[in-house]
C-alpha positions in Angstrom: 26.8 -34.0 -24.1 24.7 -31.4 -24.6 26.4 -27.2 -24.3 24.5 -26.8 -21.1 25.7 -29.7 -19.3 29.0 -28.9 -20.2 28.6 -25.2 -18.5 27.7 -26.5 -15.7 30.5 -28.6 -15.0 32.9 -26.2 -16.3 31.5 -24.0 -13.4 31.2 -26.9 -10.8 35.0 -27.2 -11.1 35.3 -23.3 -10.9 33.1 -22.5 -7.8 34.0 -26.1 -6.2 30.6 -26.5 -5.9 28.1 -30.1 -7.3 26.9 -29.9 -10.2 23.4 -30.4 -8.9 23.8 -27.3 -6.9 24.2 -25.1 -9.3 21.7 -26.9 -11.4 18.7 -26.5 -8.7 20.6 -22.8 -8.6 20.0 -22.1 -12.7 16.3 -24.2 -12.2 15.1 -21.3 -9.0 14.6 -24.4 -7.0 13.6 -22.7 -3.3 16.1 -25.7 -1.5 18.9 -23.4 -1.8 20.9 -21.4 0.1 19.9 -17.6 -1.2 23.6 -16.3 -0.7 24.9 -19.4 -2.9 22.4 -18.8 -5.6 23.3 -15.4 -6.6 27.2 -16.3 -5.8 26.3 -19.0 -8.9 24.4 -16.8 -10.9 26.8 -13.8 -10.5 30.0 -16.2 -11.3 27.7 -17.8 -14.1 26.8 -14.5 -15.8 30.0 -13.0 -15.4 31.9 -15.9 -17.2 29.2 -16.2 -20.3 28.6 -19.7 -18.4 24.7 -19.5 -18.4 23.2 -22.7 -19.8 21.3 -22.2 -23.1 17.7 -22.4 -21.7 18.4 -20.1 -18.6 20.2 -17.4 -20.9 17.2 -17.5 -22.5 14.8 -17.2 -19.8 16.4 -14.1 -18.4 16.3 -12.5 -22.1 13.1 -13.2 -22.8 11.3 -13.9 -20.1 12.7 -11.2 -16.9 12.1 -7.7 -16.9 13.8 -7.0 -14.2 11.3 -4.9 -13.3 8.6 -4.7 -10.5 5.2 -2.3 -11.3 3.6 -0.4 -8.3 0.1 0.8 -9.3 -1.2 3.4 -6.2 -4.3 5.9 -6.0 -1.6 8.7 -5.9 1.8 9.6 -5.4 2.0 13.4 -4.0 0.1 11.8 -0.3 3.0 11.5 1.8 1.7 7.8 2.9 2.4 6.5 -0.5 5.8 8.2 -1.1 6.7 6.7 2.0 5.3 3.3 0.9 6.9 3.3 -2.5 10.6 4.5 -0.8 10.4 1.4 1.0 9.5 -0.7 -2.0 12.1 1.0 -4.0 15.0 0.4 -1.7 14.1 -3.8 -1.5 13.8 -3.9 -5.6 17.2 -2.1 -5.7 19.5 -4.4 -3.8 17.4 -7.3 -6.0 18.7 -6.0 -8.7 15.4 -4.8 -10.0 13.8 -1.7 -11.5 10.3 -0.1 -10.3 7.5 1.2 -12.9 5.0 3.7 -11.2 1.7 3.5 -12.2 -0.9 6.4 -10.7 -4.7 5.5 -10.6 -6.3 8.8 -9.7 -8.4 6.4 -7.9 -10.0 5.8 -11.5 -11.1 2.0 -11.8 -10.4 2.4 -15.7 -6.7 3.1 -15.4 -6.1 0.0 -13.2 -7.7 -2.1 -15.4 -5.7 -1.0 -18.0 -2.4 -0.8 -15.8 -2.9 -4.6 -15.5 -3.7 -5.4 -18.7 -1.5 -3.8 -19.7 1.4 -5.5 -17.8 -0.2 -8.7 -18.3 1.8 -8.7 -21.5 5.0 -9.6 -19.6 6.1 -5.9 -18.9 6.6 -6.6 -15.7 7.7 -9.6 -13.2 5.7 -8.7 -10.3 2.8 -6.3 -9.2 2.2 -4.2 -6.0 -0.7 -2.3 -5.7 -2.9 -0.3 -3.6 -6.6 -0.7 -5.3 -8.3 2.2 -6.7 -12.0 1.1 -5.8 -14.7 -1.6 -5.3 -16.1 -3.2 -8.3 -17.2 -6.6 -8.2 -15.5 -7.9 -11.3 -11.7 -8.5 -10.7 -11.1 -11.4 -13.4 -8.6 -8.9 -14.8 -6.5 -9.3 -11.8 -6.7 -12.7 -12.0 -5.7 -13.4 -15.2 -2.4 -12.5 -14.1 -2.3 -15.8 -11.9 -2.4 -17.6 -15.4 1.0 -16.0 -16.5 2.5 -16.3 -13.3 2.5 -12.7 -12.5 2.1 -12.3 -8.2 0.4 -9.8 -7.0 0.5 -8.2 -3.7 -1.9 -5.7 -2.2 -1.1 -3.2 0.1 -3.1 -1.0 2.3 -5.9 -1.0 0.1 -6.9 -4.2 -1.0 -9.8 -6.6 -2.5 -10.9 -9.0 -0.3 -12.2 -11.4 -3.0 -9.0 -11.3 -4.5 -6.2 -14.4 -3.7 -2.7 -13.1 -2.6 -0.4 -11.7 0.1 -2.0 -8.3 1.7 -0.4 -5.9 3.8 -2.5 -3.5 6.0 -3.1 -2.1 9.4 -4.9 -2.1 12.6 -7.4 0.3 10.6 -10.5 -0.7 12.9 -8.6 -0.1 16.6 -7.3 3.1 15.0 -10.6 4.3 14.1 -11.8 3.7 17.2 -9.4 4.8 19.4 -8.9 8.2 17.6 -13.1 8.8 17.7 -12.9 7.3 21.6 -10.3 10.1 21.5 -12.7 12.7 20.1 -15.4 11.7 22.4 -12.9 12.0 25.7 -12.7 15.6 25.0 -16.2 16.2 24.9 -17.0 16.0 21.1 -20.7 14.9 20.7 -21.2 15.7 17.0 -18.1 14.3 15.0 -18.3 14.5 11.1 -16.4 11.7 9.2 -14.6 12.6 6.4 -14.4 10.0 3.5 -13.7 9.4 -0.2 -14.7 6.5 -0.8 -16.8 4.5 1.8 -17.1 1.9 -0.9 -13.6 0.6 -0.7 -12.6 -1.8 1.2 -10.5 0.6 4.0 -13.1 3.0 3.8 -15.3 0.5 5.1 -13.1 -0.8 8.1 -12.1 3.0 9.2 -15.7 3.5 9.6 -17.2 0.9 11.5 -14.7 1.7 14.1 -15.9 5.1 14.0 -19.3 4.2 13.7 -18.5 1.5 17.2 -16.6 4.0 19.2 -20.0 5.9 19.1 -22.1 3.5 19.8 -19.6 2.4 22.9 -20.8 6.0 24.3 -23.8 6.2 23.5 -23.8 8.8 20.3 -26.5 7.4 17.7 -24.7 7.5 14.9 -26.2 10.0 12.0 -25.2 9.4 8.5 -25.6 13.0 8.2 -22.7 13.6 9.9 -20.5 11.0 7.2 -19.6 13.9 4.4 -18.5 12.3 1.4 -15.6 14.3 -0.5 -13.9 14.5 -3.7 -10.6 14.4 -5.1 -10.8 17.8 -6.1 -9.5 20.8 -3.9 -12.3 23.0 -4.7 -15.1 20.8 -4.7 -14.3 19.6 -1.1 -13.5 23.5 0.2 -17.0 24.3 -0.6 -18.7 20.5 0.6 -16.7 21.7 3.8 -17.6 24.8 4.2 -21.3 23.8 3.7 -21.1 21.2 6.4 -19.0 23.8 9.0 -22.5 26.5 8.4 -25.1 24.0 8.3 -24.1 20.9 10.5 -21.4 22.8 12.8 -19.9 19.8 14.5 -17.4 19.9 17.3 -15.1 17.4 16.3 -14.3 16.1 12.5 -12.3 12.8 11.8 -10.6 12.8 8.6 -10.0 9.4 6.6 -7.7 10.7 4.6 -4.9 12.9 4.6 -5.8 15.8 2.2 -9.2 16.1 3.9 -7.4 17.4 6.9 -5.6 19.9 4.8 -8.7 21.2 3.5 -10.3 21.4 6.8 -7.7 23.8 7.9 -8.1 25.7 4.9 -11.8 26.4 5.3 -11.3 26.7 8.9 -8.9 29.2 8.3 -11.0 31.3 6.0 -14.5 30.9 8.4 -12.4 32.9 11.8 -13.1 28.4 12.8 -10.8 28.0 15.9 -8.9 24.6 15.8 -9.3 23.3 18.6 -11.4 25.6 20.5 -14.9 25.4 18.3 -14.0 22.3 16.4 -11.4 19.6 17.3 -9.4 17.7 14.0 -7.5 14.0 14.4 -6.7 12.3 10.2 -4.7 9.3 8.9 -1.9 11.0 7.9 1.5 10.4 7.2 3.0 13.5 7.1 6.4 15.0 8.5 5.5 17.9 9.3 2.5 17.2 10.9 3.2 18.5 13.9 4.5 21.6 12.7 0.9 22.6 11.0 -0.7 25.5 13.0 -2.7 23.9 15.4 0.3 20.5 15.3 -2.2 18.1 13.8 -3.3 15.0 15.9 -2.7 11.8 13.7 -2.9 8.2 13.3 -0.3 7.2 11.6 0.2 4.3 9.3 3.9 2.6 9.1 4.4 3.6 5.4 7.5 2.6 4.9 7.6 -0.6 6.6 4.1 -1.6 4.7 6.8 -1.0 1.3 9.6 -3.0 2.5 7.3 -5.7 3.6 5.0 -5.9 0.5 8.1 -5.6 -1.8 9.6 -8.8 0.3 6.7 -11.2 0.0 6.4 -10.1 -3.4 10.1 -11.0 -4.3 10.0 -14.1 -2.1 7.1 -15.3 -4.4 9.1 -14.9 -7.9 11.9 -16.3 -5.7 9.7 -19.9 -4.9 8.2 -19.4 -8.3 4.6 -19.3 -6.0 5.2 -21.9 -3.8 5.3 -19.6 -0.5 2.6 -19.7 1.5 1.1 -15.9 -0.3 -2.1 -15.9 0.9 -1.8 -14.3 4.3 -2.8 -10.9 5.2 0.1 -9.1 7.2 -1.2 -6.5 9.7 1.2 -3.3 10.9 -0.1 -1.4 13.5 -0.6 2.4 13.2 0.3 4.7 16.1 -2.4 7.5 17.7 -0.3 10.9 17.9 -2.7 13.4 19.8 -1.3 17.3 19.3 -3.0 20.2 19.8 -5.7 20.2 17.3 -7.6 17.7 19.3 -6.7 19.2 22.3 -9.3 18.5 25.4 
């Protein structure tokens, strides 16, 4: 009889448990009861009774370790996101990597390639942008890496997504817009391209059309990453468009609205009303409070983090290809007062 089997009975008689419990319990079968798998595997590791080939697998095979690769980490919807992540790979028993994109395609491709390599059990991600070719991502399939996408995700892409209501928030904060007698809203993006950018705006663009606005791509101001860049695309569009209501896509566009407002003698909400995404605390504290939609951050990271763990859990076999939608909630405050 080989040193495994002998383990294993050796703990059967231990744990008074059959042996072909804690077999299917060493093997990751999904037909057992969670709490009695890591009561095994505990008992097992703690008593050097981990059979050859499973010793193994955990030295050579498990990091441990989950990777998170998101646009950025300072926006208060991601460090919300990644809190919640964190807190379900900790009582798991398992490490996070952070991985910052800077919205640069490049550095996800090489983020997954990189992790392709075994550094990493699992992969959560928020995609950086739009291109067609994703065969990097699914190379990971081949070495039984899972992936799951959160907030901002490729549709052509085969695995569990979490996002939310973007389309009825759109709407509902531009309907919101229009109820206090904006005619000429700008629309702040970054990237239309992406997949959220996309959604966000038809609802904008649909709310309009609902009352009646034609909808003028003029009025859809594309913006950078950079601070200064998007101060002076701003303050451009506040001189030469002057519209009466701006929706921002993103949070940092708001911030940057204010900023410019501030500098121009702009009065928020008097001359020009302001609703963003947005995440932040202290949102309401900004001067006008800031009217927001916002996103469930945290519960988007707890929930990506469990499908993701209940994959490597089922070795694949859970049903990973829905898309899980959380709905945002509208907070009007004084900067879109009527």
């Amino acid at each position: 009889m080989d040193s495994d089997n002998i383990n294993i009975k050796k703990l059967a008689k231990e744990l008074k448990i059959s042996t072909s419990t804690i077999s299917r319990a060493f093997n990751g079968s999904p037909d057992i009861n969670k709490d009695t798998k890591e009561k095994i595997l505990a008992f097992a590791r703690e008593h050097n009774f981990l059979p050859n080939h499973y010793a193994s697998n955990l030295r050579d095979k498990k990091s441990r370790t989950i990777a998170v690769i998101v646009p950025e980490i300072a926006n208060d919807f991601f460090s919300q996101a990644i809190n919640g992540i964190e807190e379900v790979a900790r009582k798991k028993g398992f490490y996070i990597l952070l991985y910052r994109t800077d919205d640069v395609f490049e550095k996800e491709v090489s983020f997954v390639n990189y992790l392709n390599n075994g550094k990493a059990d699992g992969i959560i991600m928020s995609v950086s942008g739009e291109a067609s070719d994703h065969n990097y991502i699914r190379k990971l399939e081949k070495k039984n890496v899972p992936v799951v996408f959160f907030d901002r995700v490729y549709e052509d892409v085969e695995a569990a997504k979490v996002t939310t209501n973007d389309y009825d928030s759109s709407f509902a904060a531009t309907e919101h817009l229009l109820d206090t007698g904006c005619r000429k809203i700008a629309y702040l993006v970054v990237n239309k391209s992406i997949s959220i950018g996309k959604v966000r705006m038809q609802g904008y663009m649909d709310a309009l059309q609902k009352h009646r606005i034609p909808f003028d791509d003029a009025l859809v101001i594309n913006c950078s990453n950079d601070e200064k860049v998007n101060y002076n695309i701003l303050k451009e569009m506040l001189e030469e468009i002057k519209p009466d209501g701006i929706f921002c896509s993103v949070e940092r566009l708001a911030f940057a609205t204010y900023h410019v407002c501030n500098d121009m003698g702009v009065d928020i909400p008097r001359d020009l009303k302001v609703i963003s995404f947005s995440s932040l605390g202290i949102a309401p504290l900004l001067c006008p409070a800031l009217s927001t939609i916002t996103q469930p951050a945290y519960e988007m990271g707890i929930k990506a983090a469990t499908l993701l763990f209940d994959e490597l859990e089922t070795k694949g076999l859970t049903a990973h290809k829905k898309e899980h939608i959380l709905k945002s909630k509208l907070f009007i405050r004084k900067s879109s007062a009527g």
